[in-house]
C-alpha positions as CSV (number, residue, x, y, z in Angstrom):
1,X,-54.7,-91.4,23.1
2,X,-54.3,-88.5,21.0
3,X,-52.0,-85.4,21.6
4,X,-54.0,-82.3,21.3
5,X,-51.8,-79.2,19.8
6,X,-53.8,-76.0,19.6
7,X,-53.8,-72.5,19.7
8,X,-56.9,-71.0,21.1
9,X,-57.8,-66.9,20.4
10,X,-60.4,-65.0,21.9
11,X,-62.8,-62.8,20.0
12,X,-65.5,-60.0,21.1
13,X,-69.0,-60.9,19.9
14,X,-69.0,-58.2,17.1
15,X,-66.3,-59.3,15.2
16,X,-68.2,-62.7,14.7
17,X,-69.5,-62.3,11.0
18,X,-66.5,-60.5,9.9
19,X,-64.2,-64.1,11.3
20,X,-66.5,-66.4,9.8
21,X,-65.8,-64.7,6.5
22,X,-62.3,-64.5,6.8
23,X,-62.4,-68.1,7.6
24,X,-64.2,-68.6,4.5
25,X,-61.8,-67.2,2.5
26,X,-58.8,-69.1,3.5
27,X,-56.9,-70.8,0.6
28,X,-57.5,-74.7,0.9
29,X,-59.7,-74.1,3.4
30,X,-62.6,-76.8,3.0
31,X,-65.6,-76.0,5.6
32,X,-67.0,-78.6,7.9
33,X,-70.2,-78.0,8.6
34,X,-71.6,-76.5,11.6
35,X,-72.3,-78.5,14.7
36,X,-74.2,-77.7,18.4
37,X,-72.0,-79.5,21.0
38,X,-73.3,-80.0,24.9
39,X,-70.6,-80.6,26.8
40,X,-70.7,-81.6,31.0
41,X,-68.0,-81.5,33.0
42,X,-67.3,-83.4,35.7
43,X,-65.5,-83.7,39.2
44,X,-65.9,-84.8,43.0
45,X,-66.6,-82.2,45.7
46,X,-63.0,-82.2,46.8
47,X,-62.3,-81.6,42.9
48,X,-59.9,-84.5,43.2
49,X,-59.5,-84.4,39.0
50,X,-58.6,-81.1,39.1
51,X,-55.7,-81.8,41.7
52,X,-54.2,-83.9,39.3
53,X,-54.6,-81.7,36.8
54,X,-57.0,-83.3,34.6
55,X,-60.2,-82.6,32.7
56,X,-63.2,-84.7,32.2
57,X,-65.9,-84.1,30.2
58,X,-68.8,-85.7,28.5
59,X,-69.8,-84.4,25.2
60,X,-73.0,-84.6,23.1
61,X,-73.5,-84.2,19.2
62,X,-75.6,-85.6,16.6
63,X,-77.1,-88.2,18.6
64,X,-73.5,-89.4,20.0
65,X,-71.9,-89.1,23.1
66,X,-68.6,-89.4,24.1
67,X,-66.4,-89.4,27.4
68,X,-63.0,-87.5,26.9
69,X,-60.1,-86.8,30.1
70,X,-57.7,-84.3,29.6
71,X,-54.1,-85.0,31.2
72,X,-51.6,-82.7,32.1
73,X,-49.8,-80.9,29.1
74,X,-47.3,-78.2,28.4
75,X,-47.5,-74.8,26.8
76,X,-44.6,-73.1,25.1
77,X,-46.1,-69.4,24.4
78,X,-49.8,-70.1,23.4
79,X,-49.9,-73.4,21.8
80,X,-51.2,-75.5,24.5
81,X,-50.4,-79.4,24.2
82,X,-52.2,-82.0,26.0
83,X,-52.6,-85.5,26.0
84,X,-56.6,-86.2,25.8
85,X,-58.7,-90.2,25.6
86,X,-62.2,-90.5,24.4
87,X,-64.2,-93.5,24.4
88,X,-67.8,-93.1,23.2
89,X,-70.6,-93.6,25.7
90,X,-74.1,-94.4,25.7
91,X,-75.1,-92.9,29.0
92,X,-75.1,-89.4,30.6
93,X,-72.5,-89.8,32.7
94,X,-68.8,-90.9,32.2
95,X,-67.3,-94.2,33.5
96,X,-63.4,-94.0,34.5
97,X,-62.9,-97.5,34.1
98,X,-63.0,-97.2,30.7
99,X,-59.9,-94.8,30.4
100,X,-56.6,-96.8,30.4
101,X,-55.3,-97.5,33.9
102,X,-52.2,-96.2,33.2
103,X,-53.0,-92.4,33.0
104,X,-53.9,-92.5,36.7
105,X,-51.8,-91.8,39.6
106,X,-50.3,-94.1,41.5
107,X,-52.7,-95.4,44.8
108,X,-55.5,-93.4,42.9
109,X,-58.9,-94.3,44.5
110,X,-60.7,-94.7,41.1
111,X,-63.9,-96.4,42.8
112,X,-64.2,-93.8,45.3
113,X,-63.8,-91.1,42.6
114,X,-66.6,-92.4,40.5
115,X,-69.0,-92.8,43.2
116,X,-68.2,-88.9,44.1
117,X,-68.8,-87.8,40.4
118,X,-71.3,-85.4,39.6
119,X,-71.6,-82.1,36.5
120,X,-69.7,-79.1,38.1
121,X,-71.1,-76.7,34.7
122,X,-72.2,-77.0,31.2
123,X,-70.1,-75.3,28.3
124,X,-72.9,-75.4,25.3
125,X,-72.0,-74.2,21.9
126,X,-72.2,-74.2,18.3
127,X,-68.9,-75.3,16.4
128,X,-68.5,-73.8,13.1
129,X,-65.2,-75.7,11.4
130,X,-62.8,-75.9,8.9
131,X,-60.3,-78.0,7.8
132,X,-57.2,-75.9,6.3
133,X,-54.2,-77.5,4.3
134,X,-50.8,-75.7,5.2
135,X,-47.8,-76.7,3.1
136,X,-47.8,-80.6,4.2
137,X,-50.2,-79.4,7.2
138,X,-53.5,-80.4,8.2
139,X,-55.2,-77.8,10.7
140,X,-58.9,-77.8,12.0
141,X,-60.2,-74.5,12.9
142,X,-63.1,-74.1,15.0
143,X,-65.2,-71.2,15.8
144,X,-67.4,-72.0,18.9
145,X,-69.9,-69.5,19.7
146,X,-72.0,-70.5,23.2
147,X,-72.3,-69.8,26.7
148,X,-70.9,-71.4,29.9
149,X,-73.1,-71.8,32.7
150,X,-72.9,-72.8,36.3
151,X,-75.2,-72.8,39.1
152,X,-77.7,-70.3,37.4
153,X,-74.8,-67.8,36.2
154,X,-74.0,-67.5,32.5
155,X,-70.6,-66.0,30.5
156,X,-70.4,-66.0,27.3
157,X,-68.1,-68.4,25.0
158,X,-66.4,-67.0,21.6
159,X,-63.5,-68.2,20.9
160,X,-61.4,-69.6,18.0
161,X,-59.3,-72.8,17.8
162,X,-57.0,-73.8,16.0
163,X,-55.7,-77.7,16.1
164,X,-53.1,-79.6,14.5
165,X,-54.3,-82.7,12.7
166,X,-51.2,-83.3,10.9
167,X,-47.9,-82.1,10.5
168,X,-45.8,-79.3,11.4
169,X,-47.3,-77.0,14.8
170,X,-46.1,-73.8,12.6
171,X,-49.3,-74.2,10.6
172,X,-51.4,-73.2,13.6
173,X,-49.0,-69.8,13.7
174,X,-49.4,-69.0,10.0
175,X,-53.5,-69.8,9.8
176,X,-53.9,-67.8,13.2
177,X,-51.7,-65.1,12.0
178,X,-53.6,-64.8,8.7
179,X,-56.7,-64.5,10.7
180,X,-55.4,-61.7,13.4
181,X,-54.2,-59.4,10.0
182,X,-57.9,-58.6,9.5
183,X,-59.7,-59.5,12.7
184,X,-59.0,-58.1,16.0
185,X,-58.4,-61.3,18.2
186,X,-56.0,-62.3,21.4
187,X,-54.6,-65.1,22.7
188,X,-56.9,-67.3,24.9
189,X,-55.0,-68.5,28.3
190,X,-57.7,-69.7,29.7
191,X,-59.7,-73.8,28.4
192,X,-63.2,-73.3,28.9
193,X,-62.9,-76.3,32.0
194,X,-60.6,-73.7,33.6
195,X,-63.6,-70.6,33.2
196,X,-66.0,-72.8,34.0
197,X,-64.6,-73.6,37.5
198,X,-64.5,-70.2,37.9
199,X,-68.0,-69.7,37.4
200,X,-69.2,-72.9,39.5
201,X,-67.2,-71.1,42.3
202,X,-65.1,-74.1,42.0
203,X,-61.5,-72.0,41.7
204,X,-60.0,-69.3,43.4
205,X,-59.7,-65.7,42.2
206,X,-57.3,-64.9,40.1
207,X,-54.4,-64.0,41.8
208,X,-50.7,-63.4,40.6
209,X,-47.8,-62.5,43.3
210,X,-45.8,-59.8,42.2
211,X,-42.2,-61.0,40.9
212,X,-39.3,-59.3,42.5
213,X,-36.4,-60.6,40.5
214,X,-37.1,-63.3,37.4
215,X,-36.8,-66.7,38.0
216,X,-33.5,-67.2,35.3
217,X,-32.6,-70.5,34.6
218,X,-28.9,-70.2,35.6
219,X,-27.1,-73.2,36.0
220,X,-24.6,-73.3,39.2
221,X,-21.8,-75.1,37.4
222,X,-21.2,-72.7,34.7
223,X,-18.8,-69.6,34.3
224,X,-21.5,-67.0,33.7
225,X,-18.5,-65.2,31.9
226,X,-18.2,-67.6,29.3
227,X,-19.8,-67.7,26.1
228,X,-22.8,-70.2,26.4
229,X,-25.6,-70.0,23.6
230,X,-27.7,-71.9,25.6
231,X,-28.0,-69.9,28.6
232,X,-28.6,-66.8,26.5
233,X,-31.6,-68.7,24.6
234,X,-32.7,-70.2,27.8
235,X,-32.7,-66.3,29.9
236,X,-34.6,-65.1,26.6
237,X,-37.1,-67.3,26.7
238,X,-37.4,-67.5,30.2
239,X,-38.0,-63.6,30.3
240,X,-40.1,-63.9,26.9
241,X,-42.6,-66.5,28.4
242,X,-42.9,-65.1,31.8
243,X,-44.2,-61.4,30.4
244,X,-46.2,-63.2,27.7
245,X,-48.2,-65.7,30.2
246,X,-48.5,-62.7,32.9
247,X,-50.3,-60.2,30.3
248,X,-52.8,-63.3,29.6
249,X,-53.9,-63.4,33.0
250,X,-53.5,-60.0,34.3
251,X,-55.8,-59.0,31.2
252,X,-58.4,-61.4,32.7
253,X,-57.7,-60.0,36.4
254,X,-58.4,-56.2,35.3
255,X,-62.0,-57.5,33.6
256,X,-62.9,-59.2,36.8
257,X,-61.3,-56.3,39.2
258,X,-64.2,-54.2,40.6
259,X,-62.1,-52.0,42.9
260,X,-61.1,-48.7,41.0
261,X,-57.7,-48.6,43.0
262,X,-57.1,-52.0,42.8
263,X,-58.0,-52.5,38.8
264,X,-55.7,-49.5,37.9
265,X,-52.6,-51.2,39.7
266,X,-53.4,-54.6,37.6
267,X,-53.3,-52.2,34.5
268,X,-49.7,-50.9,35.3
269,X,-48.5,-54.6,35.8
270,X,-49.8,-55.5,32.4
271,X,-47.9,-52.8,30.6
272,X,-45.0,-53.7,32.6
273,X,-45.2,-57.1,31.1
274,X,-45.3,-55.8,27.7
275,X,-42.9,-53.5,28.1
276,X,-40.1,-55.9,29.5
277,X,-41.1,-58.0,26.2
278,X,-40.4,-55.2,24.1
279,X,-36.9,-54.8,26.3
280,X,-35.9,-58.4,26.0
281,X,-36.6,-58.4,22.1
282,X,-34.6,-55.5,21.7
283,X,-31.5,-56.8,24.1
284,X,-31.8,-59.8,22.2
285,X,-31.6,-58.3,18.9
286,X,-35.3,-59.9,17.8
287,X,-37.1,-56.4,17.5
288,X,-37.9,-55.7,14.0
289,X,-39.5,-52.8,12.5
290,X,-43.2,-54.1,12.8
291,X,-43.0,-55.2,16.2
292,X,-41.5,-52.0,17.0
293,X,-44.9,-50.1,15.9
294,X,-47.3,-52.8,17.2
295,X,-45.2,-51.8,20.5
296,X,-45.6,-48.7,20.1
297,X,-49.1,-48.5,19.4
298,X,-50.3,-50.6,22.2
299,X,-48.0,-48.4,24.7
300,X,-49.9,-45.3,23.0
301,X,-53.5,-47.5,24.1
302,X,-52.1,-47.2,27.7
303,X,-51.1,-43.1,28.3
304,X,-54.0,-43.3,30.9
305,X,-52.4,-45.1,33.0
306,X,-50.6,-42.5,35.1
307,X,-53.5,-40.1,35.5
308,X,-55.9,-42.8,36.1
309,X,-53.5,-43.9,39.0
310,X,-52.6,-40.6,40.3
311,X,-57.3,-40.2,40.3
312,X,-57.9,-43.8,41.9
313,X,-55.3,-43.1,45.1
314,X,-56.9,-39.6,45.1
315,X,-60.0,-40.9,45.8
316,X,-58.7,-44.2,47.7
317,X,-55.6,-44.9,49.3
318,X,-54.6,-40.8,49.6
319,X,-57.9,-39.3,50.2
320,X,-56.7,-38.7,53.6
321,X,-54.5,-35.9,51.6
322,X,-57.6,-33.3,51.2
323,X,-59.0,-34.0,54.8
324,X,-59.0,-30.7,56.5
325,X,-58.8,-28.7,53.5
326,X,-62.0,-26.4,53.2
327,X,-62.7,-27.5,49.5
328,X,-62.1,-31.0,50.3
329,X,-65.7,-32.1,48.9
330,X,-66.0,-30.2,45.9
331,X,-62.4,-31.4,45.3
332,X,-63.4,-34.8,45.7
333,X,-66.3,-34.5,43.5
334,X,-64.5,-32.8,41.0
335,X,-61.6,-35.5,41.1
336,X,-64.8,-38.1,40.9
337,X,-66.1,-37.0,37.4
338,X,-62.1,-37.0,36.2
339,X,-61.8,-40.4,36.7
340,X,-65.5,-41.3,35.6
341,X,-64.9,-39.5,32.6
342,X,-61.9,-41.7,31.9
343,X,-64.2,-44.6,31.2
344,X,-62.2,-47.0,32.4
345,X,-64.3,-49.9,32.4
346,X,-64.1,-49.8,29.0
347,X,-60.4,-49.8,27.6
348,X,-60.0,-53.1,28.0
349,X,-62.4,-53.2,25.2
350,X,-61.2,-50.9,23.2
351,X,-57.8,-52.3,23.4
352,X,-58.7,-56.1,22.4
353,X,-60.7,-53.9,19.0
354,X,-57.0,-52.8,17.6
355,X,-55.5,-56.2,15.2
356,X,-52.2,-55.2,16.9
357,X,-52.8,-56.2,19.9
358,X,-53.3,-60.0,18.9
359,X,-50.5,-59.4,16.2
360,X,-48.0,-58.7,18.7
361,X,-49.2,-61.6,20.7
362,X,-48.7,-64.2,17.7
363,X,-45.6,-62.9,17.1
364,X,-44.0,-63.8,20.3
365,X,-45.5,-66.9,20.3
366,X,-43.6,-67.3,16.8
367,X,-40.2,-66.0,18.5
368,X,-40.9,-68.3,21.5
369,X,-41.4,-71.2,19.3
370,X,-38.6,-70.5,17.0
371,X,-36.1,-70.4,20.0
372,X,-37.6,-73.6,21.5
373,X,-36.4,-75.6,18.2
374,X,-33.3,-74.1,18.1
375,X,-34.3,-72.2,14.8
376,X,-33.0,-68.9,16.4
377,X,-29.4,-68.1,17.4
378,X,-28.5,-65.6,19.9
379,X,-24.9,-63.9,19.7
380,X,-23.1,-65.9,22.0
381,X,-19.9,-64.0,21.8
382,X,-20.4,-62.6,25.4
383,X,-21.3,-64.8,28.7
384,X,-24.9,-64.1,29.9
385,X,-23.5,-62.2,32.4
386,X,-21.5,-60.1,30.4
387,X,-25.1,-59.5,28.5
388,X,-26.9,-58.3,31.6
389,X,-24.0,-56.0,32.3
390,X,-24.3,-54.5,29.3
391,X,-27.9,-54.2,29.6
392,X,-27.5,-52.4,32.7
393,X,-24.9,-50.0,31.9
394,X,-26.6,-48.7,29.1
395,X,-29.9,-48.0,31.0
396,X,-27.9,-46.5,33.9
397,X,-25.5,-44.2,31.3
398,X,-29.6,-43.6,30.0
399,X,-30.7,-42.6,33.3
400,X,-27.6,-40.2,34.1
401,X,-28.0,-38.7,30.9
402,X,-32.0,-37.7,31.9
403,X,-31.4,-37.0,35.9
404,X,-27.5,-35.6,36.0
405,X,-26.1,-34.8,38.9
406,X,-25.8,-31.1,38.8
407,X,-29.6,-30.8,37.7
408,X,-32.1,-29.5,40.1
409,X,-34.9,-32.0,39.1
410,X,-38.7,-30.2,39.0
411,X,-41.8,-32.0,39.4
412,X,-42.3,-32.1,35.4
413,X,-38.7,-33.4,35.2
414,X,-39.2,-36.2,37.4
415,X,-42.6,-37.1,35.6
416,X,-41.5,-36.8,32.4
417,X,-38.8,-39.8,33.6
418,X,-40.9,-42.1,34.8
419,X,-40.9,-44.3,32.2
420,X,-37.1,-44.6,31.9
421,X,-37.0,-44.8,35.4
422,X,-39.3,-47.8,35.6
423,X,-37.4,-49.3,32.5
424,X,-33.9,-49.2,34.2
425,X,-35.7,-50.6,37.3
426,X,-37.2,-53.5,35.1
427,X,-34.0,-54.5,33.9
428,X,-32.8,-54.8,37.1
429,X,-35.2,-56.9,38.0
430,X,-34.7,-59.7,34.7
431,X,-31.5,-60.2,36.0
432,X,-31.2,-59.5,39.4
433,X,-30.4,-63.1,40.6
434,X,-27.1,-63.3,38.4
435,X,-25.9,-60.7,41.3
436,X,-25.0,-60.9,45.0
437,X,-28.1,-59.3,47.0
438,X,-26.8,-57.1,49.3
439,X,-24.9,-54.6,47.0
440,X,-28.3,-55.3,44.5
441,X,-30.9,-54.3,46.8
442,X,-28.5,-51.3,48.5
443,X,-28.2,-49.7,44.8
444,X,-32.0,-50.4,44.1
445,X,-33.7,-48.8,47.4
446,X,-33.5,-45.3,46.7
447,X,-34.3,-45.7,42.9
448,X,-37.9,-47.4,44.1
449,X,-38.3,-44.6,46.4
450,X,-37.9,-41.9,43.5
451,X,-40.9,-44.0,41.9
452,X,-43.0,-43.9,45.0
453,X,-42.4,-39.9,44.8
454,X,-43.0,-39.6,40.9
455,X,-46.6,-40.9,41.6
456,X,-47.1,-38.7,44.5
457,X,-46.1,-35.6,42.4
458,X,-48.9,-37.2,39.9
459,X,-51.4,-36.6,42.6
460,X,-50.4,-33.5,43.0
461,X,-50.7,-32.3,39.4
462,X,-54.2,-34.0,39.3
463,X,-55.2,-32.5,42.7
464,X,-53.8,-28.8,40.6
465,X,-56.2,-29.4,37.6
466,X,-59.3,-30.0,39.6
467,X,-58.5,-27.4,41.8
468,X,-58.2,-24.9,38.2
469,X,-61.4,-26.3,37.2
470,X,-62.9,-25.3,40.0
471,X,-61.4,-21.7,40.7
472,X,-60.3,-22.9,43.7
473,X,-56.8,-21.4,45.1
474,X,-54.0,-25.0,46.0
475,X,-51.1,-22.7,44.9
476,X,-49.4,-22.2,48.5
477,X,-51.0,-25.1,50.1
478,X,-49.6,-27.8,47.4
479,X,-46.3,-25.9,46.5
480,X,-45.3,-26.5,49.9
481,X,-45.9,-30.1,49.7
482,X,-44.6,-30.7,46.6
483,X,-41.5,-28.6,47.6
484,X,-41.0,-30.8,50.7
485,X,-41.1,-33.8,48.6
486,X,-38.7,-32.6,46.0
487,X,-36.2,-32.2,48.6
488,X,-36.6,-35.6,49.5
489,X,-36.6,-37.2,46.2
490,X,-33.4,-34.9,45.7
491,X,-31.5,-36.5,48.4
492,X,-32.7,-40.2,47.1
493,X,-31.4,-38.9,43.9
494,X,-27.9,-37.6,44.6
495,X,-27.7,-40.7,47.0
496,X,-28.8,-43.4,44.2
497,X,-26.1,-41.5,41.9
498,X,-23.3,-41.3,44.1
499,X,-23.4,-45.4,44.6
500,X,-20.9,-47.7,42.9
501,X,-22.7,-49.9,40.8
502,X,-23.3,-53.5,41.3
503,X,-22.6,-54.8,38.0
């Protein structure tokens, strides 16, 4: 039995000779030779290994074959490790008797299993390796360029691994680092068993449930007053490693999302992710200058957002807004080549093309990995709850200081808050189980409501520009609206304001 530690990075197809010669250049790297693996993987119908979390596979190359099962693992940021036995093989198919016994569960049906087996999809590749010395380190790097395929459907396979032969697991950070300096990479969530379910129609969609409050790790027994190091580092991580592992996946739901609507909400939950990471870094104290810009740059990738939200409910959930308006089609129309001229199919692309966006990536897999070995100290001089007070007071004396109470709010004044609003909301949400709910949710209501209006008076600026481009007169008919609203978002104001706070 071996214990697999890797990293895994995806790459776009472009960037494929420009890798390969970064990975050439590596000091002590010494290369390995190319190799073309065929890999089948197999399960029952019912998908029985899956259930319990395993993999099985049967690999070919150079005239050997070999039987390997994966067993159930752990991640901590992106370095996946996972218990794994291979036994070579002569046939085509693998035999489960000759894993150990004891890697099964209990009252596991092994004979039934086997007689259900058959190849759910085919991963096929070349592996182009390296093995790279790291201080008293030994890490193989592989490069597999291929294609998945499944019940006639193909997706393409680039992606870069790197595994720890020997030594310390902070080897695979530095070489993977090295690499994402030059070449635009990101970090892979997804094994190839896991995308080639999806492919076989073996999986379910994607799917990830909205998170009202973060699951903190707060033990019971404990005076949340009192200093404790270890429920700081714990909450930091916690926070750290949910954000990170939902920005994996929600990057993978928005290139499967078809539905305009639909893929433009996904988009504002991933930069919701990776802008409570930049929060919790800076509450923390772990923001450094670097990080800062890599932040920064990314958020300045994702300005779209808003408009491109305010177009898709124009021409989805809201269209109802335009219906008997005399220039409702040419307003659709119009709103219609806005949004197509957004290109929005394609940012994800251009997003995964900037070396930032894996830098940042790696870098909170360093911070999450750092913390984990108790390599990181947090200032412990205040109780965690003291720590989420503190976090809130600060964003709420931030939020007074942009919406005070003897300010009549305008529509550009309440749009040009919404990211401080949704910030001040966000922290709320990392630590709204340290509080009781009733007083939490009764100060929260009318604050969520002000963001439900804030996107409405989006619509209405983007309904105003296509109705300019078109020389078509809104003025009366949408300052009346927007007026009305105002009002209301007023009294949801002065309301939220006047509340005591629940922290």
């Amino acid at each position: 039995m071996n214990a697999e530690i890797e990293l895994k990075l995806f790459f776009l197809p472009k960037f494929l000779e420009t890798l390969i010669n970064k990975l050439d250049s590596l000091e002590n790297a010494a290369p390995q030779g190319t190799r073309r693996l065929t890999n089948g993987y197999f399960d029952t119908p019912t998908l029985q290994l899956r259930q319990w979390d395993m993999g099985l596979r049967v690999r070919g190359y150079d005239g050997h074959k070999e039987q390997t099962i994966k067993t159930a693992g752990q991640v901590i940021g992106g370095i996946h490790s996972r218990p794994e036995y291979n036994v070579t093989i002569q046939a085509d198919s693998p035999d489960l008797s000759l894993f150990p016994a004891n890697i099964w569960p209990l009252n596991a049906n092994l004979t039934a299993v086997q007689t259900e087996l058959g190849c759910v999809f085919h991963t096929d590749f070349y592996r182009r390796a390296w093995h790279v010395t790291v201080g008293n380190s030994l890490v193989e790097v592989a490069l597999d360029t291929g294609e998945i395929t499944a019940n006639g459907k193909h997706e393409a396979l680039c992606e870069l691994e790197f595994e720890l032969l020997s030594g310390d697991a902070n080897a695979l950070l530095v070489l993977a680092t090295e690499v994402a300096d030059t070449v635009p990479v990101r970090l892979g969530k997804a094994s190839k068993a896991q995308r080639g379910y999806r492919l076989a129609g073996q999986s379910k969609p994607l799917a990830l449930s909205a998170l009202e409050f973060l699951p903190l790790p707060v033990p019971e027994d404990l005076n949340l007053h009192q200093p404790h190091q270890q429920d700081l580092t714990a909450t930091c991580q916690v926070l750290l490693e949910t954000a990170l592992e939902r920005w994996q996946l929600l990057e993978a739901m928005i290139a499967d999302e078809q539905d305009n609507e639909a893929q433009i909400a996904l988009w504002w939950r991933m930069r919701a992710c990776i802008r409570l990471l930049r929060m919790t870094l800076r509450q923390f104290g772990l923001a450094n200058a670097t990080l800062m810009q890599q932040f920064n740059l990314i958020e300045s990738q994702l300005t779209f957002i808003e408009e491109a939200q305010a177009l898709a409910a124009l021409l989805g959930s809201q269209k109802g807004l335009l219906t008997r308006h005399d220039a409702r089609q040419a307003l659709m129309q119009q709103l219609q080549l806005q949004f197509e001229a957004m290109d929005i199919s394609e940012r994800l692309n251009l997003l995964w093309q900037r070396v930032e966006y894996g830098q940042l990536q790696l870098a909170i897999v360093e911070i999450l990995l750092a913390l984990s070995a108790g390599n990181i100290e947090l200032p412990a001089e205040l109780g965690l709850s003291h720590h989420a007070d503190h976090a809130q007071e600060a964003s709420w004396q931030a939020i007074l200081a942009a919406m005070p109470s003897d300010k009549t709010m305008t529509a550009e004044d309440y749009l040009q808050c919404a990211a401080l609003l949704d910030e001040s909301i966000q922290i709320g949400q990392a630590y709204g189980l340290l509080y009781e709910a009733k007083s939490r949710d009764a100060f929260r209501a009318p604050w969520q409501d002000l963001v439900l209006g804030i996107r409405t008076l989006a619509c209405y600026r983007q309904l105003t520009l296509a109705a300019k481009s078109l020389s078509v007169d809104l003025t009366d008919w949408l300052e009346d609206k927007q007026q009305s609203l105002l009002f209301a978002m007023e009294a949801s104001r002065q309301n939220a304001i006047e509340q005591t706070t629940y922290w």
